[in-house]
PyMOL commands that place a pseudoatom at each C-alpha (Angstrom):
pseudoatom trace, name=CA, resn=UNK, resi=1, chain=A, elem=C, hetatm=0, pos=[-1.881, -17.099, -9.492]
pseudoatom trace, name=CA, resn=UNK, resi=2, chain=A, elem=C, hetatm=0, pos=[-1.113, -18.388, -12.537]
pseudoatom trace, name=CA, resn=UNK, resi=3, chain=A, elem=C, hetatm=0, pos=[-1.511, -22.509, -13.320]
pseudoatom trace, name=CA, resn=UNK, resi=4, chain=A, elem=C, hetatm=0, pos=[1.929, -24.530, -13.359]
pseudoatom trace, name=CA, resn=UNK, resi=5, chain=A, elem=C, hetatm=0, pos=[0.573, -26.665, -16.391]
pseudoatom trace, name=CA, resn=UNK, resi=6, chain=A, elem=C, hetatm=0, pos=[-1.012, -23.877, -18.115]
pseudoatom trace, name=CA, resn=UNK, resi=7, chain=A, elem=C, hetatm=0, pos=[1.374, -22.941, -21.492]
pseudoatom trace, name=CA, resn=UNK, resi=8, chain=A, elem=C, hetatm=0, pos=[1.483, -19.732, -20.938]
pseudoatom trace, name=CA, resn=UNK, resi=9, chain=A, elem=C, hetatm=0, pos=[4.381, -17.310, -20.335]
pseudoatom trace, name=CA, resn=UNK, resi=10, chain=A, elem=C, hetatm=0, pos=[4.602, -16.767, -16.130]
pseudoatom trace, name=CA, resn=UNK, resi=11, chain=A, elem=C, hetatm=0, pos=[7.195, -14.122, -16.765]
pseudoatom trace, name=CA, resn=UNK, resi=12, chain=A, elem=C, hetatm=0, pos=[4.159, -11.906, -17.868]
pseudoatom trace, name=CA, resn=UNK, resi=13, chain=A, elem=C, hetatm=0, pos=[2.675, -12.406, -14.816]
pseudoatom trace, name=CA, resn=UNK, resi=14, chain=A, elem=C, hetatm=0, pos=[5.573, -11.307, -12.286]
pseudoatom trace, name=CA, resn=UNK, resi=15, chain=A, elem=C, hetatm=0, pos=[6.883, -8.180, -11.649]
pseudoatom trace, name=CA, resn=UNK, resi=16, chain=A, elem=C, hetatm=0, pos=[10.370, -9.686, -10.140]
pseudoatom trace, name=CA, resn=UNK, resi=17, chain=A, elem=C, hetatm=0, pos=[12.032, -8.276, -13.805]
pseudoatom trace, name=CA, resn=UNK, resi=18, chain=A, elem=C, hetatm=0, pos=[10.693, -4.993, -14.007]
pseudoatom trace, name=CA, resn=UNK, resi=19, chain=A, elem=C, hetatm=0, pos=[12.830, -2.220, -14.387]
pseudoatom trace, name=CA, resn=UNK, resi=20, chain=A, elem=C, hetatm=0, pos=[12.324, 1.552, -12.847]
pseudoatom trace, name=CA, resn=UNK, resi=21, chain=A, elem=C, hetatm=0, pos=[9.875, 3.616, -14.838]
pseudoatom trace, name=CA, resn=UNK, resi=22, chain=A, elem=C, hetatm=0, pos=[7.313, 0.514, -15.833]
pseudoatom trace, name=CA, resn=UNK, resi=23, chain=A, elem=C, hetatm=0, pos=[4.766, 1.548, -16.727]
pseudoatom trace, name=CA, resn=UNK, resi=24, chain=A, elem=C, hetatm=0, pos=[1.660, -0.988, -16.171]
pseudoatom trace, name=CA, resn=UNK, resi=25, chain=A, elem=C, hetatm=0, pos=[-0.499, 0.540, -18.752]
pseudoatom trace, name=CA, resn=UNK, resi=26, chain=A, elem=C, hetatm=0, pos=[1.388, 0.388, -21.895]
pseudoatom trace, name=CA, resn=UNK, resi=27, chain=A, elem=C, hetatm=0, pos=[2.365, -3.249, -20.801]
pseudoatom trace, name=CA, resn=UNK, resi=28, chain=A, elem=C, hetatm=0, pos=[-1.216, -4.076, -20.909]
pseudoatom trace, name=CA, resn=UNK, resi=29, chain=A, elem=C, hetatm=0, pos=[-1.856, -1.786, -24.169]
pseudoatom trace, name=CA, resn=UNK, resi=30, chain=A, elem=C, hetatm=0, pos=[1.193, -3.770, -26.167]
pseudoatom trace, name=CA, resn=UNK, resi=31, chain=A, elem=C, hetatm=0, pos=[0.539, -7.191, -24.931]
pseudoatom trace, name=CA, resn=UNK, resi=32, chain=A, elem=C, hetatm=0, pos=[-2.933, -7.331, -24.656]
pseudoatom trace, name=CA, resn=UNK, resi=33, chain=A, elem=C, hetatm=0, pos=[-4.353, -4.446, -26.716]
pseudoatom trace, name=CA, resn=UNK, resi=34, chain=A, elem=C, hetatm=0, pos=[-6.113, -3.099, -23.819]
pseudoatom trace, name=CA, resn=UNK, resi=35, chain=A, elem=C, hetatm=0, pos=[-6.272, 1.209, -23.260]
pseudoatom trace, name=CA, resn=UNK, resi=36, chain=A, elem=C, hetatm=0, pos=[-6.955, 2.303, -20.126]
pseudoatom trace, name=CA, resn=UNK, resi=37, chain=A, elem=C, hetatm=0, pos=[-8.247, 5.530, -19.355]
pseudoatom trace, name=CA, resn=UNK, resi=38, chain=A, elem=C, hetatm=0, pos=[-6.588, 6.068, -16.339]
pseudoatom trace, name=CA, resn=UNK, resi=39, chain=A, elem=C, hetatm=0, pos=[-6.487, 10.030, -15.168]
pseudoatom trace, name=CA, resn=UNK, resi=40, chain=A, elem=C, hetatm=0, pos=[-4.540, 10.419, -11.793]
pseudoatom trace, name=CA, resn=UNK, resi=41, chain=A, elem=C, hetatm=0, pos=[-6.269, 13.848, -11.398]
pseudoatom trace, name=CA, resn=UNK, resi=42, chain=A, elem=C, hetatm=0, pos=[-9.518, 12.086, -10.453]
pseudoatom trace, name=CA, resn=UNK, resi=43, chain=A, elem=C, hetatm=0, pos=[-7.904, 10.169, -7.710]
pseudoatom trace, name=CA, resn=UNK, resi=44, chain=A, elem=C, hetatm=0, pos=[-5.425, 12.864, -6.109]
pseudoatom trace, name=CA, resn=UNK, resi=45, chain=A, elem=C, hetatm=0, pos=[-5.035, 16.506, -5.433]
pseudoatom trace, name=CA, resn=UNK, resi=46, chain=A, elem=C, hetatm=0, pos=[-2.449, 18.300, -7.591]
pseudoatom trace, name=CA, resn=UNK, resi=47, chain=A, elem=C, hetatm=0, pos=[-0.072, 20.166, -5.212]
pseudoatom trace, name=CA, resn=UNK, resi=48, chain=A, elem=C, hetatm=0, pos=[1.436, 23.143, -6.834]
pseudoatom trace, name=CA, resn=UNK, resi=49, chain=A, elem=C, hetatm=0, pos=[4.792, 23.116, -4.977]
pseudoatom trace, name=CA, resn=UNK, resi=50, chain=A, elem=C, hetatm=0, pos=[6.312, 26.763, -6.120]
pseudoatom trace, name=CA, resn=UNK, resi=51, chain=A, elem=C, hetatm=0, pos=[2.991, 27.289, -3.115]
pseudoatom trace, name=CA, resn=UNK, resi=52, chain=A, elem=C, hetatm=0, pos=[3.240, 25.308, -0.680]
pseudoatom trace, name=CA, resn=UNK, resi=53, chain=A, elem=C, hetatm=0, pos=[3.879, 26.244, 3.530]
pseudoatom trace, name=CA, resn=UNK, resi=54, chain=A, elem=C, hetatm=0, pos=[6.514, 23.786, 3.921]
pseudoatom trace, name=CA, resn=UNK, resi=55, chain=A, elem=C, hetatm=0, pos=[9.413, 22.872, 1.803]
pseudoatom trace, name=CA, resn=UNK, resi=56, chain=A, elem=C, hetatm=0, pos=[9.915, 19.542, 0.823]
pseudoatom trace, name=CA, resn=UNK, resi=57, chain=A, elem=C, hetatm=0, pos=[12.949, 18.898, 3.109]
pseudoatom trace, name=CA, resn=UNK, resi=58, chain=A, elem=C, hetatm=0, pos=[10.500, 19.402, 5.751]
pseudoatom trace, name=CA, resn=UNK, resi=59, chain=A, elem=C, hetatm=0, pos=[7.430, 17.345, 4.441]
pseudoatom trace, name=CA, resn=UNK, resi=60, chain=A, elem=C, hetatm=0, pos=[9.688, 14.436, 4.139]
pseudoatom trace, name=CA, resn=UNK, resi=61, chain=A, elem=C, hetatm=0, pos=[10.318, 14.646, 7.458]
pseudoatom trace, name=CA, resn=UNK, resi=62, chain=A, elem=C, hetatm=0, pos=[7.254, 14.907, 8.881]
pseudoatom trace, name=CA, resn=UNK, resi=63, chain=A, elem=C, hetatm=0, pos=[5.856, 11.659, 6.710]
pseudoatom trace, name=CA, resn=UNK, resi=64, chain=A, elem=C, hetatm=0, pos=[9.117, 9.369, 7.939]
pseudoatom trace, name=CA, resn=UNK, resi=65, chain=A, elem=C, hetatm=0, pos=[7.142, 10.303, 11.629]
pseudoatom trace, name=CA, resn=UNK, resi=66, chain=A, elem=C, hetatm=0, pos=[3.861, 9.701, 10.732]
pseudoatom trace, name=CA, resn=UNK, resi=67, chain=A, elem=C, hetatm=0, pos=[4.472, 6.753, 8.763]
pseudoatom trace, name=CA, resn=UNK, resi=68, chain=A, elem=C, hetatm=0, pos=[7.055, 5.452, 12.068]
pseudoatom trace, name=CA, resn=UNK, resi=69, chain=A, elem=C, hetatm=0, pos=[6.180, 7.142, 14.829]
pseudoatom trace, name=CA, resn=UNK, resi=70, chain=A, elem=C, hetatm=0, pos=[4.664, 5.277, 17.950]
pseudoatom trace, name=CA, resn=UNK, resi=71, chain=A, elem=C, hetatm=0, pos=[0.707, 5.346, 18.008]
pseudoatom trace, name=CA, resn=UNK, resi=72, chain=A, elem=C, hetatm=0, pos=[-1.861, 4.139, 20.378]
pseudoatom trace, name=CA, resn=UNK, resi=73, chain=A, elem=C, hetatm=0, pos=[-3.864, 2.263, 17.131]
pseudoatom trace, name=CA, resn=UNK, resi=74, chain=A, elem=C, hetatm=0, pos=[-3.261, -1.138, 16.856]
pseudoatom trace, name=CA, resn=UNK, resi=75, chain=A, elem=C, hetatm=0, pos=[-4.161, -1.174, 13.113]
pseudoatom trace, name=CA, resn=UNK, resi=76, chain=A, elem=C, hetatm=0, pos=[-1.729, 1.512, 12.547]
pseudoatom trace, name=CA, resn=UNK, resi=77, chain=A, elem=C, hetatm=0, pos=[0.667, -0.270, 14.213]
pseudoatom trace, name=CA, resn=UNK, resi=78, chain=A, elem=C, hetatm=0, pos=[0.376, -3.116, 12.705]
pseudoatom trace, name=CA, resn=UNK, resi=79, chain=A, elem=C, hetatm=0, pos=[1.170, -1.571, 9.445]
pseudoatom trace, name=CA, resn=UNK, resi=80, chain=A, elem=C, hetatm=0, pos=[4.268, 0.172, 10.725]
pseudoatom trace, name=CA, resn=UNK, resi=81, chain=A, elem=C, hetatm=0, pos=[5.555, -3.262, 11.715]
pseudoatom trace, name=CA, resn=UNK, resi=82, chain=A, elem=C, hetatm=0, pos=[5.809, -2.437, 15.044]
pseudoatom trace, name=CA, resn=UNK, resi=83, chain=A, elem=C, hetatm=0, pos=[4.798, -5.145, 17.498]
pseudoatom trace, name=CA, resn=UNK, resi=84, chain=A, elem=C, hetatm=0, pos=[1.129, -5.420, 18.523]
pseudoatom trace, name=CA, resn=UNK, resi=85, chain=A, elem=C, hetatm=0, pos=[-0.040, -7.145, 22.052]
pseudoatom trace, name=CA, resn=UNK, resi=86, chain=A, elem=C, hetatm=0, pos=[-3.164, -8.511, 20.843]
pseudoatom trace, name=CA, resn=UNK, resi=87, chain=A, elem=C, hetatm=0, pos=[-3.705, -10.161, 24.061]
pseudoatom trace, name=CA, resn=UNK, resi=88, chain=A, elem=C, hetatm=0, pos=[-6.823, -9.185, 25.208]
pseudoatom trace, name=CA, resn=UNK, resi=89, chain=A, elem=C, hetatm=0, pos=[-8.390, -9.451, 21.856]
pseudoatom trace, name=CA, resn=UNK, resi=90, chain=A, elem=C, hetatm=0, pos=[-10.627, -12.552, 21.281]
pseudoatom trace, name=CA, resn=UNK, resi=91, chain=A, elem=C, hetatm=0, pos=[-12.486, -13.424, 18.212]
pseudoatom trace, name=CA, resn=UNK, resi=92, chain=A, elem=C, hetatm=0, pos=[-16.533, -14.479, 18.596]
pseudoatom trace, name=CA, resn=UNK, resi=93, chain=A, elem=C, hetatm=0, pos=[-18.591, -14.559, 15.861]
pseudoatom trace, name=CA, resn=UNK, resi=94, chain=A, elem=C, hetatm=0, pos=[-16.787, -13.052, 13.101]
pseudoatom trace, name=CA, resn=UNK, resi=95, chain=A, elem=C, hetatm=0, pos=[-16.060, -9.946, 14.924]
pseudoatom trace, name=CA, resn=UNK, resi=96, chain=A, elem=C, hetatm=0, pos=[-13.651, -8.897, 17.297]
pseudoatom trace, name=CA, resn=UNK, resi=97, chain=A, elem=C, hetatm=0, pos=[-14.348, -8.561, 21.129]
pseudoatom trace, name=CA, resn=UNK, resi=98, chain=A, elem=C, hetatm=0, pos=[-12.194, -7.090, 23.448]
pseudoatom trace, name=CA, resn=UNK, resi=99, chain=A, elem=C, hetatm=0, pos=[-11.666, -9.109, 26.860]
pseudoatom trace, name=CA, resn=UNK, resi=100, chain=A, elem=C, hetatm=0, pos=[-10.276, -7.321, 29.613]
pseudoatom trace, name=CA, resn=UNK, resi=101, chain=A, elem=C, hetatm=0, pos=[-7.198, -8.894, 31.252]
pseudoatom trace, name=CA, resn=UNK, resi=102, chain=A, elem=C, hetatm=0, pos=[-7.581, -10.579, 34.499]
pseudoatom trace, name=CA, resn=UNK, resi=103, chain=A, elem=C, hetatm=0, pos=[-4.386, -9.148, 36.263]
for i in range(1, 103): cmd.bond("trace and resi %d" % i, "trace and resi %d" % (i + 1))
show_as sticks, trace
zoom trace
């Protein structure tokens, strides 16, 4: 977080101006001099999609009901926004215990 009093710019530290396509590296190569040697091709799988099972009409689909479909995870849930009864949940020692509901 950058310091109220400090002199420096804060629109260099905000993202609320960016426009579509930024690019984060060159940013940080013209205003700070810094070269990354960022390779996505060590962190993903490159899908060749002229081979792929499903088209993409149908992949979309199936992620919009993974990524908001009901589930029984509450961490999952949680993520999806969706609400989470965290009732029977009790904290104890930095780690969570579950308590079973007295009905």
């Amino acid at each position: 977080m950058p310091d109220p009093d400090d002199s420096a710019d804060a629109s260099m530290f905000g993202l609320e101006e960016s426009e579509p396509g930024w690019d984060q590296f060159a940013v940080n190569e013209s205003k700070f001099g810094y070269q990354t040697g960022w390779n996505e091709d060590f962190y993903t799988v490159r899908l060749d999609k002229n081979n792929c099972r499903i088209d993409e009409e149908t992949a979309a689909r199936l992620a919009r009901e993974i990524e908001h479909g009901d589930t029984s995870n509450p961490h999952l849930a949680e993520e999806r926004g969706q609400e989470v009864d965290d009732s029977g949940v009790s904290i104890c020692c930095d780690s969570f215990v579950f308590v079973e509901p007295v009905v």
